[in-house]
C-alpha positions in Angstrom: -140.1 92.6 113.1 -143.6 91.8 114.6 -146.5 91.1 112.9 -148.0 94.7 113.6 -145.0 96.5 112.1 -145.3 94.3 109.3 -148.6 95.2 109.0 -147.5 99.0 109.7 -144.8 99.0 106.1 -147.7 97.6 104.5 -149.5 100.2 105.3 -147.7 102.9 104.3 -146.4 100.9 101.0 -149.8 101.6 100.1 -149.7 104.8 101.1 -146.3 105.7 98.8 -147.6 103.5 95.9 -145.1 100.4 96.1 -144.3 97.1 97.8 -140.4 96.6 97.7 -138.8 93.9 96.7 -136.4 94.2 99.4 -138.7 95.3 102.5 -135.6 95.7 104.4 -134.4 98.8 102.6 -137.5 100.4 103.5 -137.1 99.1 107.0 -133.3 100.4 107.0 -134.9 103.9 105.7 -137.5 104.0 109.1 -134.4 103.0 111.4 -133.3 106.5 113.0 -129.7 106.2 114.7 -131.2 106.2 117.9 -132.6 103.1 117.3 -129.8 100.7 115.1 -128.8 98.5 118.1 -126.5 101.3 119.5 -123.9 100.7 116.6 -122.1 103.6 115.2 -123.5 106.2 113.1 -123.3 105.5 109.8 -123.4 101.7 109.8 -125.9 100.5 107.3 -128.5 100.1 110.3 -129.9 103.3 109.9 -131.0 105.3 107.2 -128.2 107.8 106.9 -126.4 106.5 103.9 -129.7 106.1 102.1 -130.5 109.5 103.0 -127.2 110.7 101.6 -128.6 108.3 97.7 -132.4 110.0 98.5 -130.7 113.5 98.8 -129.0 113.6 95.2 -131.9 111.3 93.7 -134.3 113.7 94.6 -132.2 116.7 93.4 -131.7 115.6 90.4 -135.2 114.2 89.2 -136.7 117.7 90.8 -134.3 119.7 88.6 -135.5 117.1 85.8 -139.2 118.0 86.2 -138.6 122.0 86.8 -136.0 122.2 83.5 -139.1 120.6 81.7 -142.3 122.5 83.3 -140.8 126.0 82.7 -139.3 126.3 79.9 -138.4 130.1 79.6 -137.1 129.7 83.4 -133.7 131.4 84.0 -130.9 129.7 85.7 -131.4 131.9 88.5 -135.2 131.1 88.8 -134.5 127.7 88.7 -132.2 127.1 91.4 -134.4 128.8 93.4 -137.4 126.6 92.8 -135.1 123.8 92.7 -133.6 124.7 96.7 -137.5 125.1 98.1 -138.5 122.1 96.8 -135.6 119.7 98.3 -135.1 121.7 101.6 -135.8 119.5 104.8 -138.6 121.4 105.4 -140.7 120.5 102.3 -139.4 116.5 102.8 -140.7 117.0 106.3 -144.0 118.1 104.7 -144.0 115.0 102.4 -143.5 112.7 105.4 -146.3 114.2 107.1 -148.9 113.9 103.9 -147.9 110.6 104.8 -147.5 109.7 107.8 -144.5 108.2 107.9 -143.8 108.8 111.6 -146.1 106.1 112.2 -143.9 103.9 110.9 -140.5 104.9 112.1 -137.9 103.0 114.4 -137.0 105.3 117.0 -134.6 104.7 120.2 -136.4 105.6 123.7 -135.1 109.0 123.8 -136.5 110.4 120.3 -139.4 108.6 121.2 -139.7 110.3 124.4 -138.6 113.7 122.4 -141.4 113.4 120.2 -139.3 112.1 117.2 -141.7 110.9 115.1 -142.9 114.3 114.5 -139.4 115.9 114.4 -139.2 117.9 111.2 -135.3 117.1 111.2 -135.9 113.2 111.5 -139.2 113.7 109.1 -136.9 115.4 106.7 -134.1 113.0 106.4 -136.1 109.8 106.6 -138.3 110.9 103.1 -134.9 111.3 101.6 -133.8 107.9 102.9 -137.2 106.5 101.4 -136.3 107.8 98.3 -132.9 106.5 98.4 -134.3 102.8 99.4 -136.8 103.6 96.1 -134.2 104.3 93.9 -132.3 100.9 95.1 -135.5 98.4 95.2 -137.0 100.1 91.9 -134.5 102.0 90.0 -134.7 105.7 89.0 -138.2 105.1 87.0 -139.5 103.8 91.0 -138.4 106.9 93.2 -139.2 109.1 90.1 -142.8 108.4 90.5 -142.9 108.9 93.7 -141.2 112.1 93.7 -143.4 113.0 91.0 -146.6 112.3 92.9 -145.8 113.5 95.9 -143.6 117.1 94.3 -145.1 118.2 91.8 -147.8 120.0 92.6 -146.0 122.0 95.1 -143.7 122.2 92.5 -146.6 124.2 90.0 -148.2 126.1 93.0 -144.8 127.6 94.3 -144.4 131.0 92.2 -140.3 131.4 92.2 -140.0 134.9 93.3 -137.3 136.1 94.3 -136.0 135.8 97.7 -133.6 138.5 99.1 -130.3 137.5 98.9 -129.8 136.7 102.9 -132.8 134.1 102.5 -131.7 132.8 99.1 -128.1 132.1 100.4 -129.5 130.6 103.4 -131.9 128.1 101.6 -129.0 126.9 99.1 -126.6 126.5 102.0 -129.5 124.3 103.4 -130.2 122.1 100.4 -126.3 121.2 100.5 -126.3 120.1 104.1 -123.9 122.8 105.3 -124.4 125.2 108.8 -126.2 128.0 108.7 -124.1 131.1 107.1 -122.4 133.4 109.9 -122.1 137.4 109.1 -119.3 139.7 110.8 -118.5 143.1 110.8 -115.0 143.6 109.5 -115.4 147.6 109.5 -117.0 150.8 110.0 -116.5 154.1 108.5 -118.1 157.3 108.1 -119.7 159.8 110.3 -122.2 158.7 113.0 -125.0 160.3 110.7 -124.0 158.7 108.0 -122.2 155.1 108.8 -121.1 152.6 106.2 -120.4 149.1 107.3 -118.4 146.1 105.9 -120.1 142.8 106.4 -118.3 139.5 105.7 -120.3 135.8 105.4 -118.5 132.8 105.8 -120.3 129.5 104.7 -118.4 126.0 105.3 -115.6 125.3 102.7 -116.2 128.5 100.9 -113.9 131.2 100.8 -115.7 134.3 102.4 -117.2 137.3 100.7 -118.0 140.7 101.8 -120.4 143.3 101.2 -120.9 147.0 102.2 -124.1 149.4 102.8 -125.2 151.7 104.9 -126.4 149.5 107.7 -125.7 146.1 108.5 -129.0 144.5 107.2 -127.7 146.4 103.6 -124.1 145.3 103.9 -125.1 141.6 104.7 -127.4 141.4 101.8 -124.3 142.4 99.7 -122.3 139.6 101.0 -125.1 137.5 100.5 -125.5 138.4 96.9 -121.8 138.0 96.4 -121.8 134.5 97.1 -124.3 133.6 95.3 -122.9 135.2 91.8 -119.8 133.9 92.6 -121.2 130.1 93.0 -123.1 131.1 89.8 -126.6 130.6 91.8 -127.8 134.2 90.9 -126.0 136.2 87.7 -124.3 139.2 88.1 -127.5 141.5 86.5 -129.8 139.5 89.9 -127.8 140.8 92.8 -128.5 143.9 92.2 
């Protein structure tokens, strides 16, 4: 690397609090696919395996520091404080606060794109940073980072409750899966008084339906019908 992006990972060590031991994990975490020498996706030239460590790091010290900072908390709460705060969009946040676009290896494309302010790429690089923490530094390293830079969004979010359509979306989101899909599967009654049948289908889960009497109702239904069965909400929540 050239002296100037040497000078740029020192930089933004500074900026995260920590000088690795191993500089070229935290290289390896700045290194989009675009950019790692046009080998496959995956290889350990990029930061996708890191970001798959940074993912469940981050998870599970945020879940750590939400189980501790509200105590009378229910499940249901919980889970969805914990899925706002590791969604891509609040990483991408992080990686803004700082400025870790700067320092990011991009291929001429995403350059061109405007990668290093892609919210996607932003997103998936702060997890790989964590991940490439948690290797040069152990748990205690990417902890205090996460701490620092989570938990006051962490104490200013207010947990309320999301309808069920959002909440399901947001979980599916913090477990990397597509977006759910809805369907009608039936419609009955009179024109004046219609009642539809809604069914959601979210990647590797077996479907689940719900019914109202229009299809924004129905699809909340089978919203909230997933997320009691995955035990995200309880039973007494969806309705």
């Amino acid at each position: 690397m050239s002296r100037d992006g040497e000078e740029s990972l020192s930089r933004l060590e500074a900026r995260i609090e920590h000088s690795f031991a191993d500089r070229g994990l935290l290289r390896r975490a700045l290194t989009h696919t675009s950019a790692a020498n046009g080998k496959r996706a995956g290889s350990s030239d990029n930061y996708q395996r890191l970001e798959f460590l940074g993912d469940r790091v981050l998870a599970l010290v945020v879940a750590d520091m939400l189980f501790s900072a509200f105590p009378d908390a229910s499940e249901g709460e919980l889970a969805r404080r914990l899925n706002a705060l590791v969604r891509n969009e609040t990483c991408a946040a992080v990686s803004r606060d700082l400025d870790l676009g700067s320092a990011m290896r991009l291929g001429g494309g995403e350059v061109l794109a405007g990668g290093s302010d892609n919210s996607t790429i932003l997103g998936d690089a702060c997890e790989a940073l964590i991940g490439a923490l948690y290797l040069d530094a152990g748990l205690d390293g990417a902890r205090g980072f996460i701490d620092r830079n989570w938990r006051d969004r962490m104490l200013q979010g207010d947990g309320e409750r999301l309808d069920a359509k959002t909440a399901l979306q947001e979980w599916v989101q913090a477990r990397k899966l597509p977006t759910p899909t809805y369907a009608i599967v039936d419609r009955r009654g009179p024109e004046h008084a219609p009642r539809f049948v809604l069914e959601v289908k979210v990647e590797g889960m077996t479907p689940a339906r719900g019914e109202g009497g229009s299809r924004r109702e129905a699809e909340q239904h089978a919203a909230a019908a997933v997320l009691v069965r995955e035990g995200v909400w309880k039973a007494g929540e969806a309705s």
